[in-house]
N, C-alpha and C positions, 0 to 999 in steps of 0.2 A: 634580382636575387635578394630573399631578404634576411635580417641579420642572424639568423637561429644558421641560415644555410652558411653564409660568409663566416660564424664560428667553426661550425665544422667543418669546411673544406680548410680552415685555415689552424685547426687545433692544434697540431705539432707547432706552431711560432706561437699561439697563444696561449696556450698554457703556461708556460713558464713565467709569462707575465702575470697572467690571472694568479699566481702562485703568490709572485712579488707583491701584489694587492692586496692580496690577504695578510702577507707580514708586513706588511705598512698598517692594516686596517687593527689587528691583533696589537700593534706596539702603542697605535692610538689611543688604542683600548685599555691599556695597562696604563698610561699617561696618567690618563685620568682615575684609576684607579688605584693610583697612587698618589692622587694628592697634587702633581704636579699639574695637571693644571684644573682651570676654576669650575668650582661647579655652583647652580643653582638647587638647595637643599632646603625647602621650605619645614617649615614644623607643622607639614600637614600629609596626609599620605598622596603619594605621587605614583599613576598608575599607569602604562606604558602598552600601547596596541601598537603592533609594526610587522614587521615582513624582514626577511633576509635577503628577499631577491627586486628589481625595479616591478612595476608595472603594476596590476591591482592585481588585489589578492583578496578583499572583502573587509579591511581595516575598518574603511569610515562605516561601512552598516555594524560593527560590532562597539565602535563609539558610540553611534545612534542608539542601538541597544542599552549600552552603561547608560547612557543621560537618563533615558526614558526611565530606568530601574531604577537612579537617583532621586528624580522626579518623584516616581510614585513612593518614595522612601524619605521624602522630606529634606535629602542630601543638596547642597549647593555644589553644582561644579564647575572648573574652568577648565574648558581643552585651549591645551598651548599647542598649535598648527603653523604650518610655514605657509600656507597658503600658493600652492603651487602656481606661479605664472600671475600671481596676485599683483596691482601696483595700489597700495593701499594711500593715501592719502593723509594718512601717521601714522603712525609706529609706536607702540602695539596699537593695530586699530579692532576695536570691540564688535566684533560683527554687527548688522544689526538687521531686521527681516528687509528693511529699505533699501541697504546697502545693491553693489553690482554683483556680479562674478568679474569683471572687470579689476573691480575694486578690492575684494574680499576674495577670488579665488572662488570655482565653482564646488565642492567640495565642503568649503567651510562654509558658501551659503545656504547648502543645503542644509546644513546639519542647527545653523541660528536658525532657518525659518521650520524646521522641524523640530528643534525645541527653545520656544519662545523664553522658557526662564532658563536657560543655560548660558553659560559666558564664553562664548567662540571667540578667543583672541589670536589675530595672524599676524607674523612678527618672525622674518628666518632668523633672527637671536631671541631664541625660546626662552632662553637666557635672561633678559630685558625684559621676553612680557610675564615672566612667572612673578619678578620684582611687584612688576606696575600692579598684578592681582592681588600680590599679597599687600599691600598698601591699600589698595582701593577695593579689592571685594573680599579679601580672607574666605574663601571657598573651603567646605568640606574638604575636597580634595583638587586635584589636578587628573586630568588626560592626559598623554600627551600620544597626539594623533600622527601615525610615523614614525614613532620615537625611538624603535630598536637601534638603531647608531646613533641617536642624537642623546651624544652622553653627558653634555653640560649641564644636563637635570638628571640630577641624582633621581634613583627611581625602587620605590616599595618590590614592583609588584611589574614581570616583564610578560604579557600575552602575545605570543608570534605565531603568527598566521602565514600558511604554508599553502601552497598552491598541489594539487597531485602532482603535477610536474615537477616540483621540487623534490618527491620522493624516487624521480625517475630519473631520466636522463638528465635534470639540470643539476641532479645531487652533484656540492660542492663546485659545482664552475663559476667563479669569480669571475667578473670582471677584467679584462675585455672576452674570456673564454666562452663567457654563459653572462647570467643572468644576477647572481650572486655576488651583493656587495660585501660580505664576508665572506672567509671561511666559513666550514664546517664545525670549527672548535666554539663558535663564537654561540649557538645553540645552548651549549652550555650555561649562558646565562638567563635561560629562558624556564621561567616557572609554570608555565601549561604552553600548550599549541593547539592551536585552531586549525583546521582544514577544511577549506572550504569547498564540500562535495554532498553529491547525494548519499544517501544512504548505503543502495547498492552499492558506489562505487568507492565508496570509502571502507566498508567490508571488503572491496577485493584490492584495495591497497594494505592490508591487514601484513604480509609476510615483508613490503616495505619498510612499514613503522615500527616494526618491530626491530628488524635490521637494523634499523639508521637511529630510531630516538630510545628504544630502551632503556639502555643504559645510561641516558639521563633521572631515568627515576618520575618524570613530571607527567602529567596527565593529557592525554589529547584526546580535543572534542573536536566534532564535528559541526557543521551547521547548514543551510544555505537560504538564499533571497525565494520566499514563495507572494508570488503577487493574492493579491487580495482583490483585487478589482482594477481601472480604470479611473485616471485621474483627468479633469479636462486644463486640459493649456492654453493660455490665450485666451483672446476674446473678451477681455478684461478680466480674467479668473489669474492667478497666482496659483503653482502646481500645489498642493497641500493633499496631503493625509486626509481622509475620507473621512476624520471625526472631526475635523476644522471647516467641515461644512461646504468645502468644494463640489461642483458639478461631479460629477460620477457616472459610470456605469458597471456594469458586474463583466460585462464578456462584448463580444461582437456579432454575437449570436449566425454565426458562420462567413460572414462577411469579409473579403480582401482584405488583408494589410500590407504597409511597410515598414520595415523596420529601420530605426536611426537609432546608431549608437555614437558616440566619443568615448569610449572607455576602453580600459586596458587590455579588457576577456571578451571580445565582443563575440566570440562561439561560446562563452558562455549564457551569454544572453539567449543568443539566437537560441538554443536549446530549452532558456525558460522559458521561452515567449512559445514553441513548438509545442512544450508539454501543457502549457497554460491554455493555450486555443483550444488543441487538440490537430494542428495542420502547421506548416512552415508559411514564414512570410514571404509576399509575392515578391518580394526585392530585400535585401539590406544594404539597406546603405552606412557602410563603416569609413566614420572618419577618425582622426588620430585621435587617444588619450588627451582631452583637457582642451579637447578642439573651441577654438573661438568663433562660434558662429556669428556668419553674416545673414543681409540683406542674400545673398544669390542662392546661399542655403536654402532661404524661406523662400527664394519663388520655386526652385526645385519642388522642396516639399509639397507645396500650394498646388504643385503640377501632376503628381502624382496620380488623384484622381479618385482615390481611397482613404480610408481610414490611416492615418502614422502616427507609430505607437516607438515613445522613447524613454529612455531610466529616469529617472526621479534626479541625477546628476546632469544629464544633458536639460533639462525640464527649465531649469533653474537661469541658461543660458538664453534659452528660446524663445522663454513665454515673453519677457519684454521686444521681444522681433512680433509678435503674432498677438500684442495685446491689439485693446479696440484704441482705433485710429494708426498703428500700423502698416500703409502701403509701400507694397514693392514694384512699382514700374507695370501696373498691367496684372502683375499675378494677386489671383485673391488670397483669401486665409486656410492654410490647410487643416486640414480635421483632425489636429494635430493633440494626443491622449499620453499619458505616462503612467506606468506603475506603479502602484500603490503598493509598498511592498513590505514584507517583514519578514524577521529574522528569526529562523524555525532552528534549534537546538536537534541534534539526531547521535547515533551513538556513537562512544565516547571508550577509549580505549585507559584501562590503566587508573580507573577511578570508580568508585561506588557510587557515585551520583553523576546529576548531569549538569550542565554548565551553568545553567542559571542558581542550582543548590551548591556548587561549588566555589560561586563566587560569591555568595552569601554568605557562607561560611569564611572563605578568604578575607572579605571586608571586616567582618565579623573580628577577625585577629587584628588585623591592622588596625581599625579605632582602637583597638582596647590596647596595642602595644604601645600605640601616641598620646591615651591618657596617663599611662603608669608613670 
């Protein structure tokens, strides 16, 4: 039985709790927004991608996206990240493309070796690595990847990112009841919302969002991951973005696959990879959220027999399993591809523009209020 099933045969005991969660989570919330306890408040604008509920929701591709926007806008930035499952070697440790997942958390190495001049620092006192930035790189601004509860940085600017399900059945279920680490009230402090859906089905969540965020007043857009091609892993290659000059290919051009995930949506994938072929894959194989791949993985893999194709997040774990010189016991190197992937903007409820012209504008105010 798994845990969605275990809340609901179990909702009358847990509810009450999940209730209790929320006013513990709400009174923490007021703590600090009171003064009483510390916060890290740089004199630079500080801008906040997160989620209400565990699991992924599309956070770090919409980081991805800000760097890149920065980048091509001249902006310095530093994302402060916890680095999930990370054992970094010091504290704040500076990402760097050399670094592990091991070391850096798979997640933040993704997103250093995907933007080479941004400053990935992992450090679960976000706290301590906003200090170390401001001393040693004074950034534009800050990210902070995660950050809707991490409220020890004060923050400009909060974009939360909602799953469809969050507009359905997990509306409101705390912790241990559901999936939400706040309440419902705690929205409120959210200046746009993200949903990460197709088109279609973001148009027939339409009588939801209206229901549930209207009456916040704030703007929600849409987006989602469309691949772009085929990236090659292994073999001495490092997974990289199709303009960094990696091996490539466009398609499979009808040929078997497998699919491998570690992430938190893995039928959301399975559905990209389905609409991207044009067919489903011969197998998926799903392992947990943030999975640390081994040696037994890769002969798996290796065994398969066909092309395996995995997210640009699992890529980052693997390619040092499956670079050259690499043996596993007997098994050879699997034909092992990742997604090249980007982050398409779609439509957007409750605003006259769309998200990229919206946060244009947004930033747009924020420099000019930090100069006056």
């Amino acid at each position: 039985m798994n845990i969605a099933a275990v809340q609901k045969a179990c909702a009358p005991l847990l509810r009450p709790l999940g209730a209790a969660y929320a006013a513990c989570m709400a009174a923490r919330r007021a703590a600090y927004e009171a003064g009483v306890l510390p916060r890290f408040a740089p004199p630079r604008p500080v801008v906040s991608v997160g989620n209400i509920c565990w699991g992924g929701t599309g956070k770090t591709p919409l980081v991805h996206w800000l760097l890149r926007w920065c980048g091509a806008h001249g902006l310095s930035a530093a994302v402060l990240t916890r680095g999930y499952g990370a054992r970094p070697p010091q504290l704040p440790l500076l990402v760097r493309p050399g670094n592990t997942a091991a070391e850096a958390g798979d997640e933040p190495l993704m997103l250093a070796r995907q933007n080479p001049d941004a400053a990935v620092l992992v450090d679960p006192v976000r706290r301590r690595a906003g200090h170390w930035a401001e001393a040693h790189l004074a950034p534009h601004l800050y990210l902070l990847d995660d950050g809707f509860q991490h409220l020890a940085v004060r923050r400009d600017l909060d974009i939360v990112v909602l799953r469809p399900t969050d507009l359905t059945g997990q509306w409101g279920r705390t912790i241990p009841a559901g999936s939400w680490r706040e309440g419902a009230s705690a929205l409120g402090r959210a200046h746009a919302f993200c949903v990460k859906a197709e088109p279609d089905l973001f148009n027939a969540l339409g009588p939801q969002l209206e229901r549930r965020l209207i009456h916040h007043g704030m703007p929600v857009f849409s987006f989602r991951l469309a691949p772009r091609g085929l990236v090659r892993v292994g073999r001495g290659l490092d997974p990289r973005p199709a303009e960094q000059g990696a091996a490539t290919r466009a398609h499979l051009d009808g040929a078997p696959y497998v699919l491998v995930t570690g992430v938190g949506e893995p039928a959301q994938v399975h559905a990209t990879a389905t609409r991207f072929f044009g067919y489903p894959p011969l197998r998926h194989r799903i392992f947990p959220d943030h999975h640390p791949y081994g040696p037994g993985d890769v002969r798996l893999l290796a065994g398969e027999g066909c092309a395996v194709v995995c997210t640009p997040k699992d890529a980052v774990k693997l390619a040092p399993l499956c670079g050259e010189g690499a043996r596993h016991e007997g098994a050879g190197q699997p034909d092992l591809w990742a997604f090249d992937l980007t982050t398409e903007f779609g439509p957007a409820l409750w605003s006259a523009t769309n998200f990229p012209e919206w946060w244009a504008a947004r930033w747009a105010g924020l420099s000019a209020a930090r100069r006056a």
